[in-house]
N, CA, C and O of each residue as an XYZ file, in Angstrom:
288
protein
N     -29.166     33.351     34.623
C     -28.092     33.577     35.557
C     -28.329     32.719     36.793
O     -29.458     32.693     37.282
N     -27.136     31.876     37.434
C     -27.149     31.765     38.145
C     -26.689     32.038     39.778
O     -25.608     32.622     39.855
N     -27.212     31.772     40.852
C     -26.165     32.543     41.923
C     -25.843     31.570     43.017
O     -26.908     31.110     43.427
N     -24.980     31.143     43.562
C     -24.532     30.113     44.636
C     -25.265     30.581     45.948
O     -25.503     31.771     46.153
N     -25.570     29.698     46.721
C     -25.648     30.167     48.278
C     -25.055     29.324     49.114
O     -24.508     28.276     48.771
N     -25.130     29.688     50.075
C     -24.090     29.005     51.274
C     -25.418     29.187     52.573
O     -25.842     30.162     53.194
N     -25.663     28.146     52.572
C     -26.695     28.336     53.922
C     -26.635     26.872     55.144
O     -26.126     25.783     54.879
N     -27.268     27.232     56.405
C     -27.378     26.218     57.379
C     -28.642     26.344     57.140
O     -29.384     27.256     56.775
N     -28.780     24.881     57.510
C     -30.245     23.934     57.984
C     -30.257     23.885     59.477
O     -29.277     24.191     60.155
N     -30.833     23.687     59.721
C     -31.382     22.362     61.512
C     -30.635     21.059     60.611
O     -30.613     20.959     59.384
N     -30.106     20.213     61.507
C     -29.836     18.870     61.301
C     -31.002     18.084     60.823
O     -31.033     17.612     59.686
N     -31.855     17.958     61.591
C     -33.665     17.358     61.333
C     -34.318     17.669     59.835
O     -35.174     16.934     59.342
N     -33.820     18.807     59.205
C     -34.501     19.324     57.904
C     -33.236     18.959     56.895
O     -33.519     18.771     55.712
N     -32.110     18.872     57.236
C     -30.987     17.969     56.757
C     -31.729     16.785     56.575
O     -32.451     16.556     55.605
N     -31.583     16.234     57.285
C     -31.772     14.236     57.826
C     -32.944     14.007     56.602
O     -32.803     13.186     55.695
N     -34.343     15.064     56.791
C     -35.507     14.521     55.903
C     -35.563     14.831     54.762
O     -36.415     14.359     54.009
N     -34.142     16.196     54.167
C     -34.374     16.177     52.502
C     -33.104     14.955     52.234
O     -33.188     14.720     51.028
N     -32.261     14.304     52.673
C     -31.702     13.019     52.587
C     -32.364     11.701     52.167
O     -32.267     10.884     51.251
N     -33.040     11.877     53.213
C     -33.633     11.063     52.955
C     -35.217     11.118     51.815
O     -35.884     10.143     51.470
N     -35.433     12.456     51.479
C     -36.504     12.551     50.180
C     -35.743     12.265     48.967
O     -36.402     11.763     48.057
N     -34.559     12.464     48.761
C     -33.239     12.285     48.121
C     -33.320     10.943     47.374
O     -33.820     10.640     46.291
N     -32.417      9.973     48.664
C     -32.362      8.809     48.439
C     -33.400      7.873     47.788
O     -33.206      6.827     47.170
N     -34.838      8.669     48.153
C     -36.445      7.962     47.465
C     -36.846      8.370     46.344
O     -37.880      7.979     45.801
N     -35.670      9.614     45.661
C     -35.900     10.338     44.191
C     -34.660     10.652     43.442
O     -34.077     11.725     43.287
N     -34.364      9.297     42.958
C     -32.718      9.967     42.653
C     -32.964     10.824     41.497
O     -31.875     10.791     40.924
N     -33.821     11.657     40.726
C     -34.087     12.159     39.908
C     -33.901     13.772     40.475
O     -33.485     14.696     39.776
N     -34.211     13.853     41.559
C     -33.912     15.097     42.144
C     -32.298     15.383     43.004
O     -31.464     14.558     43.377
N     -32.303     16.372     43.072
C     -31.147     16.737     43.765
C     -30.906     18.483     44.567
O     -31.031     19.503     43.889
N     -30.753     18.498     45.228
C     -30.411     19.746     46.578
C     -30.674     21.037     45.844
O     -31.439     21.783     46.455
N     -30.273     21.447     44.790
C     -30.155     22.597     43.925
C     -31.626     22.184     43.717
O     -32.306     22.452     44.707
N     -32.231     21.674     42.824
C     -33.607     21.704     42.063
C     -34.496     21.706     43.721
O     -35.586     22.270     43.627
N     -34.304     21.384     44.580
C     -35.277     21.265     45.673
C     -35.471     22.677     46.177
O     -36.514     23.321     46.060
N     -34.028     23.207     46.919
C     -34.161     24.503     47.021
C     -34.827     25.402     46.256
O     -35.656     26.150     46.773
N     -34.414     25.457     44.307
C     -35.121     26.092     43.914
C     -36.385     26.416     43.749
O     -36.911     27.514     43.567
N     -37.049     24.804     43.869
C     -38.533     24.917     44.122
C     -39.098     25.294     44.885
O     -40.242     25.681     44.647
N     -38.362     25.381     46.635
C     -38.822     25.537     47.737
C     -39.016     26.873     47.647
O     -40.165     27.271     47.838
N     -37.619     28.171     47.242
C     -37.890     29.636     47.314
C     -38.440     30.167     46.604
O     -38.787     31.346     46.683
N     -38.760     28.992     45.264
C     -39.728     29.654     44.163
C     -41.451     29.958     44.821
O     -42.286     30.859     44.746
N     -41.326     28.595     45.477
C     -42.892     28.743     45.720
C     -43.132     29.571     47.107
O     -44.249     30.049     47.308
N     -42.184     29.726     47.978
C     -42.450     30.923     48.727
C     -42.531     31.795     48.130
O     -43.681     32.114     47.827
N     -41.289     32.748     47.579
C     -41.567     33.753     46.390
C     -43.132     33.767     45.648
O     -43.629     34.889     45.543
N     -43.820     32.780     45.208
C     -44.459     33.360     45.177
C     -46.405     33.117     45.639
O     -47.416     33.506     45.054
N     -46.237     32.399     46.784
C     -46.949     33.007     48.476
C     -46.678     33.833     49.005
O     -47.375     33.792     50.019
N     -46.045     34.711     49.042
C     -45.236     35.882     49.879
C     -44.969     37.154     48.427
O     -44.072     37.995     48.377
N     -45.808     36.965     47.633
C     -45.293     37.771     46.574
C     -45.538     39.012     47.017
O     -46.199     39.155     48.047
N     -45.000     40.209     46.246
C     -44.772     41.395     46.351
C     -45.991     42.491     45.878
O     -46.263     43.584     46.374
N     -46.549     41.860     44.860
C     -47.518     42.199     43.693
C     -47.059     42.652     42.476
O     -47.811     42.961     41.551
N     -45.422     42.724     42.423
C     -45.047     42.977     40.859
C     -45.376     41.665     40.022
O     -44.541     40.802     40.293
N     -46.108     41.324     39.298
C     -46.176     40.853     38.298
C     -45.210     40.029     37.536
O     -45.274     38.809     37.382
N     -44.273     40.868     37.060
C     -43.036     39.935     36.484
C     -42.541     39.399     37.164
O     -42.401     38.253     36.737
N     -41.812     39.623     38.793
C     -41.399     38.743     39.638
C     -41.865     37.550     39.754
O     -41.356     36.446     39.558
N     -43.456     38.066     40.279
C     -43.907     36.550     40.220
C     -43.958     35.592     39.030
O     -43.797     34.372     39.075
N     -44.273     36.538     37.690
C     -43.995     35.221     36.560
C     -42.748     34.920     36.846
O     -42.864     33.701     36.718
N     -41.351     35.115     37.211
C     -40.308     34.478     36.828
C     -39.901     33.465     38.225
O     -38.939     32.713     38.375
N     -40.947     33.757     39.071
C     -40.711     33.010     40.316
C     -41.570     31.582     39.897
O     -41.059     30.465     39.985
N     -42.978     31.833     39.424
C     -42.979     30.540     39.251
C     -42.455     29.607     37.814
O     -42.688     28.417     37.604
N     -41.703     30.547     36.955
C     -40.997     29.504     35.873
C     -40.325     28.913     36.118
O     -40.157     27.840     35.538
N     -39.451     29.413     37.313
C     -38.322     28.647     38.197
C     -39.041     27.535     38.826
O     -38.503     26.442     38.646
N     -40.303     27.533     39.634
C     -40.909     26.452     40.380
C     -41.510     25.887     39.283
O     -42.210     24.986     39.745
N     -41.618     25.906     38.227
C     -42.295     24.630     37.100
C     -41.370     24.198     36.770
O     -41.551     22.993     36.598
N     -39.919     24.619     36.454
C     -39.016     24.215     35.845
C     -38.683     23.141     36.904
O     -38.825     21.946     36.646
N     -38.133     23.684     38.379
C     -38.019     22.637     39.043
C     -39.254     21.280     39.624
O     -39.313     20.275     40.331
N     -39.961     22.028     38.854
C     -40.996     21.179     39.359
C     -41.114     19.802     38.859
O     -41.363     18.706     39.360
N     -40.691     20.520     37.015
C     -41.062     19.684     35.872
C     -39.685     19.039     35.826
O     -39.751     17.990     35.184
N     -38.722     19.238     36.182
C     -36.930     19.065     35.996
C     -36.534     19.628     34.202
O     -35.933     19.040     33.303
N     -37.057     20.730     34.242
C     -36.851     21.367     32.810
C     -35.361     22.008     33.181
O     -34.748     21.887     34.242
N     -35.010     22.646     32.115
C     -33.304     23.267     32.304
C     -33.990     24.940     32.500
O     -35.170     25.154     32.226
N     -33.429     25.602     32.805
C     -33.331     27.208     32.936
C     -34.010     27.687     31.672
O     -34.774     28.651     31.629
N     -33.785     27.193     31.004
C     -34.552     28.235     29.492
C     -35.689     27.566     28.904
O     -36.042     27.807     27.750
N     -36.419     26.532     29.834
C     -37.384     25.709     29.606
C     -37.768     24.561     28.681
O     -38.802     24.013     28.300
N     -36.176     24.429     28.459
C     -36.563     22.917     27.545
C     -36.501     21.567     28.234
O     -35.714     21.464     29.175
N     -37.177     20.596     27.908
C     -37.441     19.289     28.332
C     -36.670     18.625     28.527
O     -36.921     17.478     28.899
Protein backbone atom coordinates (compact mmCIF):
# COMPACT_ATOMS: atom_id res chain seq x y z
CA UNK A 1 0.00 0.00 0.00
CA UNK A 2 0.75 3.12 -0.76
CA UNK A 3 0.04 6.67 0.89
CA UNK A 4 0.66 10.31 -0.64
CA UNK A 5 2.00 13.16 1.50
CA UNK A 6 1.94 16.70 1.08
CA UNK A 7 4.74 18.30 3.04
CA UNK A 8 7.06 21.69 3.26
CA UNK A 9 10.77 21.76 3.30
CA UNK A 10 13.12 24.91 4.19
CA UNK A 11 14.05 26.16 0.70
CA UNK A 12 17.95 25.17 1.57
CA UNK A 13 16.90 21.30 2.04
CA UNK A 14 14.86 21.88 -1.27
CA UNK A 15 17.93 23.49 -3.20
CA UNK A 16 20.37 20.34 -1.85
CA UNK A 17 17.99 17.28 -2.63
CA UNK A 18 17.89 19.12 -6.33
CA UNK A 19 20.64 19.24 -6.63
CA UNK A 20 21.55 15.33 -5.19
CA UNK A 21 18.90 14.74 -7.95
CA UNK A 22 20.42 16.21 -10.86
CA UNK A 23 23.96 14.07 -9.78
CA UNK A 24 21.61 10.73 -9.66
CA UNK A 25 19.16 10.60 -12.23
CA UNK A 26 18.48 7.09 -11.03
CA UNK A 27 16.85 8.42 -8.00
CA UNK A 28 13.92 10.47 -7.54
CA UNK A 29 11.89 12.51 -4.50
CA UNK A 30 9.56 9.51 -3.62
CA UNK A 31 12.52 6.81 -3.27
CA UNK A 32 14.59 9.55 -1.22
CA UNK A 33 11.91 10.36 1.18
CA UNK A 34 11.24 6.82 1.56
CA UNK A 35 14.63 6.07 2.55
CA UNK A 36 14.98 9.05 4.67
CA UNK A 37 11.67 7.98 7.06
CA UNK A 38 12.63 4.48 6.72
CA UNK A 39 15.86 4.96 8.33
CA UNK A 40 14.60 7.28 10.98
CA UNK A 41 11.84 4.79 11.66
CA UNK A 42 14.15 2.75 12.36
CA UNK A 43 16.76 4.90 14.77
CA UNK A 44 13.85 6.06 16.61
CA UNK A 45 12.26 2.60 16.66
CA UNK A 46 9.59 1.68 19.00
CA UNK A 47 10.84 -1.90 19.92
CA UNK A 48 8.05 -3.74 18.03
CA UNK A 49 9.88 -5.92 15.96
CA UNK A 50 7.76 -6.18 12.89
CA UNK A 51 7.68 -2.46 12.47
CA UNK A 52 11.05 -2.30 12.38
CA UNK A 53 11.43 -5.28 9.91
CA UNK A 54 9.07 -3.52 7.55
CA UNK A 55 10.78 -0.16 8.12
CA UNK A 56 13.91 -1.33 7.01
CA UNK A 57 12.54 -3.38 3.80
CA UNK A 58 11.33 -0.11 2.74
CA UNK A 59 15.00 1.46 3.36
CA UNK A 60 16.73 -1.53 1.35
CA UNK A 61 14.28 -1.36 -1.18
CA UNK A 62 14.93 2.26 -1.54
CA UNK A 63 18.18 1.83 -0.95
CA UNK A 64 18.66 -0.95 -3.49
CA UNK A 65 15.87 0.82 -6.04
CA UNK A 66 13.93 -2.59 -5.70
CA UNK A 67 9.95 -2.23 -6.34
CA UNK A 68 7.62 -2.66 -3.12
CA UNK A 69 7.45 -6.45 -3.16
CA UNK A 70 11.21 -6.74 -3.52
CA UNK A 71 12.01 -7.60 -6.89
CA UNK A 72 15.05 -6.30 -8.81
Amino acid sequence: MTVSLLIEVPEHLHDSLRAFLALRPGYDTDRVFAAALALFLLQNRTGDVGESRAAARVYLDALFKRSAGGEA
